[in-house]
C-alpha positions in Angstrom: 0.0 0.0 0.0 1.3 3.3 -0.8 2.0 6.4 1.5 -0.9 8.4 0.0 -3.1 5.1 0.3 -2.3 4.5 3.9 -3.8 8.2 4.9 -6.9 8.3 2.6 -8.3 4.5 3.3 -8.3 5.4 6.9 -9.8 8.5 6.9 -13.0 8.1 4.5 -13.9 5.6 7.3 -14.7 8.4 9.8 -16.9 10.1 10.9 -18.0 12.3 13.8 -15.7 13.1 16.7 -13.0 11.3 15.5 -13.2 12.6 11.7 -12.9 16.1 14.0 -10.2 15.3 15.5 -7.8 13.3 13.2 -8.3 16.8 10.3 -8.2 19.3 13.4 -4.5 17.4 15.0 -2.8 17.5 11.4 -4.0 20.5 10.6 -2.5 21.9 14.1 1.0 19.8 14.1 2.0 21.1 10.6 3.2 24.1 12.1 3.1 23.7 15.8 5.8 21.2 16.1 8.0 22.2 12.7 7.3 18.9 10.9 4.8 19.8 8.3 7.0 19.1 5.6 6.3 15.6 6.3 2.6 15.6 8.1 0.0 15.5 5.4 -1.7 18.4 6.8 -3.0 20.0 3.6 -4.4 16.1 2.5 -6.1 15.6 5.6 -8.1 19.1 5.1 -8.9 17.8 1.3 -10.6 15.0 2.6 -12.1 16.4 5.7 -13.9 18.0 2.8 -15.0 15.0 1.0 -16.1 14.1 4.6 -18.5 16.5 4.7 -19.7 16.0 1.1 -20.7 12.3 2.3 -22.5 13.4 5.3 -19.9 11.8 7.6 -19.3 15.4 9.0 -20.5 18.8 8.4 -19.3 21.2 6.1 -19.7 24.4 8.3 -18.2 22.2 11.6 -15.2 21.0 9.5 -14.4 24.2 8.2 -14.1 26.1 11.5 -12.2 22.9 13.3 -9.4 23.7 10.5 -9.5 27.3 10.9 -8.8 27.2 14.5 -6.4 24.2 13.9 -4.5 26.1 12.0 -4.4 29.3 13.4 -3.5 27.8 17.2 -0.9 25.9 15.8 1.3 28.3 13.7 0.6 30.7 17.4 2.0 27.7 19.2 4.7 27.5 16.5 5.7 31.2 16.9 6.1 30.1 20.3 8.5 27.4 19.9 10.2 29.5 17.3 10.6 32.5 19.9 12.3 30.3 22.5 13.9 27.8 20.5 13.8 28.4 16.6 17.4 29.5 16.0 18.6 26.5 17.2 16.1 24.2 15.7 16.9 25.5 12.0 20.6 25.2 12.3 19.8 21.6 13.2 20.7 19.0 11.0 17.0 18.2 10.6 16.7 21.1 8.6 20.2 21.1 6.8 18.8 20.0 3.6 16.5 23.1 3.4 18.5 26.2 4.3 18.2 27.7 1.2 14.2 27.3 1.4 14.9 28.5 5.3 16.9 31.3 4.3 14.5 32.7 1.2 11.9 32.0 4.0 13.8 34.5 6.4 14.7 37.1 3.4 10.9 37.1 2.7 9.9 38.2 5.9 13.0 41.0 6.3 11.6 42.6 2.9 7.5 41.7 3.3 6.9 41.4 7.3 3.4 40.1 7.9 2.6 39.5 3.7 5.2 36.7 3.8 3.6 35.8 6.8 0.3 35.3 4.8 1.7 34.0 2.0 4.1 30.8 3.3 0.5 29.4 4.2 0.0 28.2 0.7 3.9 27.0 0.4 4.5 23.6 1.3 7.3 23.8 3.8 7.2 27.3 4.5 3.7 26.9 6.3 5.6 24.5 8.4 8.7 27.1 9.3 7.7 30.3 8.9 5.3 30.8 12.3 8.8 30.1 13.8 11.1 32.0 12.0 8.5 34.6 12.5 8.9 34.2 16.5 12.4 33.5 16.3 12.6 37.3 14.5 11.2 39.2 17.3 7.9 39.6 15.0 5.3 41.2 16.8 2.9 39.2 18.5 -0.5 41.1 17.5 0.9 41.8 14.2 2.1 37.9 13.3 -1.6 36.9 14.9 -3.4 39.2 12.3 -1.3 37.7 9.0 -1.4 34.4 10.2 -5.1 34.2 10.9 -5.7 35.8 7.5 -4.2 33.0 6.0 -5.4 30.0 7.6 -8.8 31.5 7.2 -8.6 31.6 3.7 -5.9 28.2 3.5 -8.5 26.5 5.7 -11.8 27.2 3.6 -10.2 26.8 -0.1 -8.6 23.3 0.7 -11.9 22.3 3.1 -14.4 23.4 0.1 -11.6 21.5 -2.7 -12.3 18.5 -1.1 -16.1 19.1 -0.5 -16.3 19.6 -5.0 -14.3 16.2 -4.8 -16.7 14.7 -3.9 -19.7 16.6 -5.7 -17.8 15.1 -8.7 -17.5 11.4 -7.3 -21.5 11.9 -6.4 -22.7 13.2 -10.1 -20.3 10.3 -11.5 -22.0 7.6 -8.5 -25.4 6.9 -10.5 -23.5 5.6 -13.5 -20.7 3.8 -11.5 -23.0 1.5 -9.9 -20.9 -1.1 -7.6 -17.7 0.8 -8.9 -18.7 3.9 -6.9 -15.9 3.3 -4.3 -13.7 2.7 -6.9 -14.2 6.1 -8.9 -14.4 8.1 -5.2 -10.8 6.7 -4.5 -9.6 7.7 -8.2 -11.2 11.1 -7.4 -9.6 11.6 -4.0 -6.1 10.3 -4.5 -6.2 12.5 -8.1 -6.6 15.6 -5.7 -4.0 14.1 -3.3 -1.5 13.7 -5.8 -2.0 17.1 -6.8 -0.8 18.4 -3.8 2.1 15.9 -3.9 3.2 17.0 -6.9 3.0 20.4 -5.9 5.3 19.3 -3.0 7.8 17.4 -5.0 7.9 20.7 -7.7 8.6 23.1 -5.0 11.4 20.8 -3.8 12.8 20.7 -7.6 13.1 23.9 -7.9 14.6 24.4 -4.8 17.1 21.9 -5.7 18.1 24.0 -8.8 18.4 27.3 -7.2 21.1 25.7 -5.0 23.1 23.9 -7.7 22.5 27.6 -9.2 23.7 29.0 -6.7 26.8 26.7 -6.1 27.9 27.1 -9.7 27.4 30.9 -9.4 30.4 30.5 -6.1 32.5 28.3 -8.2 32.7 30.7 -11.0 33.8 33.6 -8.6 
């Protein structure tokens, strides 16, 4: 079974409470405890969405348990990142992305609370940038306001993506007949390996900016 396998089968089997919770805690930890860049937040939120299409959970519920998810973690975040974020990104845990860590950083010299806003739709800058932010003496209030802004708007557009996933697997269900399942996973994992790709694009690119970047030194 593959990665992106493992987290949908389990997922689409919940419903309630624990549908809740499972979205809300990834949602949170992406940010909260600096591993998003390997926590499927954003997936988790896509099918909290088709969730709520299938009437396992509502829409409106959903939507606000992400929201606050997200928002309380990059605050606790910005906490870790005040007391501890220095350290943590000169770890070698992060040694493979200081170039992404140190664009991260530049970004928020030049733009302040707009690059706050905008690492929420960037892969592993959602994950690193509440800390950096904290780590930089950012402003509490100020910081609050950006980030807020963004996982209000991160947390409805991925939450309502996955909801139209699955107005698409429902409008294709009458003709599917015992392959509904079938079509629903095709659907899903089509929308999660979108948001890999994504992932795997930003990654590339960051690759080539350093080998860039390297041959730039060499030549001087």
């Amino acid at each position: 079974m593959s990665v992106t396998s493992a987290i949908v089968e389990p997922v689409l089997n919940f419903s309630g409470l624990p549908a809740y919770s499972l979205v809300g805690a990834l949602a949170f930890a992406e940010a909260a405890v600096f591993v998003g860049f390997v926590l499927p937040g954003e997936t988790a939120v896509i099918l909290g969405g088709v969730l709520a299409y299938r009437h396992s959970v509502s829409l409106t519920v959903m939507a606000i348990v992400v929201v606050a998810a997200a928002i309380i973690g990059d605050s606790v975040g910005y906490e870790v990142g005040k007391r501890y974020g220095s350290r943590l990104l000169a770890s070698r845990i992060f040694a493979k992305h200081q170039d992404a860590i140190a664009k991260g950083q530049r970004s928020l010299r030049e733009s302040g609370g707009r690059a706050v806003f905008l690492s929420r739709f960037t892969a592993f800058l959602r994950a690193v940038m509440p800390g950096m932010a904290g780590a930089s003496g950012m402003p509490y209030r100020k910081f609050l306001t950006f980030n807020a802004l963004g996982g209000l708007v991160w947390g409805l557009g991925f939450t309502m993506l996955g909801y139209l996933a699955g107005a698409s697997y429902q409008r294709l269900e009458s003709y599917a007949g015992k392959v509904s399942q079938v079509i629903l996973a095709v659907i899903v994992l089509g929308v999660v390996g979108w948001v890999i790709r994504r992932r795997r694009a930003e990654g590339q690119r960051a690759d080539t900016q350093r080998a860039e970047a390297q041959r730039s030194d060499s030549s001087d």
